[in-house]
Each structure stands twice: as C-alpha cells, then as structure tokens.
Backbone bond lengths (Angstrom), bond angles and torsions (degrees), N, CA, C in turn:
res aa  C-N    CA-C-N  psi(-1)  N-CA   C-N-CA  omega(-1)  CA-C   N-CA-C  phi
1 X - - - 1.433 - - 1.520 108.07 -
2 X 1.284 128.46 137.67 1.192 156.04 175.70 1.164 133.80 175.02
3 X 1.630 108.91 155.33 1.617 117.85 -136.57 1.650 75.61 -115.81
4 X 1.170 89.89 143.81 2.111 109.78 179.94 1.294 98.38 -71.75
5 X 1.265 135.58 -33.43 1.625 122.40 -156.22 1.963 89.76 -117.46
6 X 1.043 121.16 36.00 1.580 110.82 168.21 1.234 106.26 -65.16
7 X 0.997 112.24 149.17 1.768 132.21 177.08 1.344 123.17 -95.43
8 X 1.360 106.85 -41.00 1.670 119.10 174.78 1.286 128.99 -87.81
9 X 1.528 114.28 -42.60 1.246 116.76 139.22 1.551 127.43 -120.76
10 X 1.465 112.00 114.10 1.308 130.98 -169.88 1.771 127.90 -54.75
11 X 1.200 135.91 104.66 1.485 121.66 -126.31 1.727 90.51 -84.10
12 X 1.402 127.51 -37.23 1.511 93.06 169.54 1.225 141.45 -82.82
13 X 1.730 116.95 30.84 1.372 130.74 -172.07 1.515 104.29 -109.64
14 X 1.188 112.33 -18.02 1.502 135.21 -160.57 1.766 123.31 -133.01
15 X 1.344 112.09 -56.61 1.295 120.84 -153.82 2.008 100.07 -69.89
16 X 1.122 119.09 -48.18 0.974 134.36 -165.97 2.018 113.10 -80.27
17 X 1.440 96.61 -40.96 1.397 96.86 159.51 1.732 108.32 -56.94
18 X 1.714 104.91 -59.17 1.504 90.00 -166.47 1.287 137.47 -60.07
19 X 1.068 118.07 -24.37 1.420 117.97 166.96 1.952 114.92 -66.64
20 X 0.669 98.68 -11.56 1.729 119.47 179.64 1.459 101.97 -70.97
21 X 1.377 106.60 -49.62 1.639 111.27 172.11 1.539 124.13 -45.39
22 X 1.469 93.10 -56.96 1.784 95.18 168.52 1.290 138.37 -75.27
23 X 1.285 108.50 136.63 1.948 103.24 169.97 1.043 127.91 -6.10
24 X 2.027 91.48 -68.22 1.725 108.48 -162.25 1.806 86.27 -127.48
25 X 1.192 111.46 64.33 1.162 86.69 159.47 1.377 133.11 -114.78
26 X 1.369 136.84 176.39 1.291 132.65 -169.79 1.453 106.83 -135.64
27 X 1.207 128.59 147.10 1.479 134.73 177.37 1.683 92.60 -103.70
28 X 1.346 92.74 138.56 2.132 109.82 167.22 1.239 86.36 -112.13
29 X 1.130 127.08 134.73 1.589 113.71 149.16 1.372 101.60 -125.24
30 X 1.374 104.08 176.42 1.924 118.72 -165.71 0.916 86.48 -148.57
31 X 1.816 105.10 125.65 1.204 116.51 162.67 1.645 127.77 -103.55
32 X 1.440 95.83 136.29 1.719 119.93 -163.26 1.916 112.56 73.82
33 X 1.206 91.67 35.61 1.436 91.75 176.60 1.719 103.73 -119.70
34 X 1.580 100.95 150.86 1.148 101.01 -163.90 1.639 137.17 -105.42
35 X 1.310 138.62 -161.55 1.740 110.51 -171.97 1.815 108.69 -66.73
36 X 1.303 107.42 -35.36 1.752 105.12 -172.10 1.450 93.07 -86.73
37 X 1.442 153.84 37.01 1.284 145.98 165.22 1.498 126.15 -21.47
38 X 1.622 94.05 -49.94 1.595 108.56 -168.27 1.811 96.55 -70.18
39 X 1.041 106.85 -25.67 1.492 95.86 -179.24 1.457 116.52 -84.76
40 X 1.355 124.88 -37.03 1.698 153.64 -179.38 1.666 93.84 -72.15
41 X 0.733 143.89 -30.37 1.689 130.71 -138.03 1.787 94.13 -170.93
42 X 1.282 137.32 35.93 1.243 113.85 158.43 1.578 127.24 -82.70
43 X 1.640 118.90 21.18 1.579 122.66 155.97 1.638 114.14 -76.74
44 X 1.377 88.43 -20.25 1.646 83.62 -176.69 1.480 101.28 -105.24
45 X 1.611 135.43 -21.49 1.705 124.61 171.63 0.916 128.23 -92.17
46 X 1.117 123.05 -35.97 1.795 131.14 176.19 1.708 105.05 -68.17
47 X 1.012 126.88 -20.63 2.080 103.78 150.73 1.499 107.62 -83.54
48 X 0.911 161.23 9.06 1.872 170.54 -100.43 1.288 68.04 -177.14
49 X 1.260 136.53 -107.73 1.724 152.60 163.52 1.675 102.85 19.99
50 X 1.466 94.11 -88.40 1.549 99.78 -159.16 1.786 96.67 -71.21
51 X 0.696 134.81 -35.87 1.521 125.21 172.52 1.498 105.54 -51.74
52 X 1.266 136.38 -43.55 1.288 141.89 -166.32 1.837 100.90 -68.72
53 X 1.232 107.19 -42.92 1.164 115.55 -178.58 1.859 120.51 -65.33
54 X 1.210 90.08 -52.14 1.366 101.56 179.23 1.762 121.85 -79.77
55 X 1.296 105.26 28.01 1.419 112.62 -157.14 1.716 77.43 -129.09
C-alpha cells in the first residue's frame, strides 16, 4: 500500500521497488493519497485491509 503523492517517502523511489522485495508481493497504490493515509483516509483502506487479511 502506497499513496502516489507521499511526501516522505516518494512512491516511485520506493513503492515499486518494495514490493519487488517480496516473494508474493503486490503493490496497492492510491492515487493522490498521502504518506499518513492510513490515518487521513481509513474509509477508503481498512476494507483494502480486511480483505487483505482474510484472503
């Protein structure tokens, strides 16, 4: 998960490597959302969230 417009960490310096790191991993990204998202915007992550979980 990562927000396109983060400030602190910049999502094509970062976001796309990190998922690269993992096995199985997958990038979400959100666009114009920002580095504290989960705090700003958890109507829109926490179902993204619990689906992730329950999967």
């Amino acid at each position: 998960m990562h927000g396109t417009d983060d400030q602190i960490v910049p999502y094509d310096g970062s976001a796309p490597l990190s998922a690269k790191l993992l096995k199985n991993g997958t990038l979400k990204s959100y666009e114009g959302l920002p580095h504290g998202m989960l705090s700003t915007h958890p109507d829109i992550l926490n179902p993204d969230m619990l689906a992730f979980f329950k999967a």
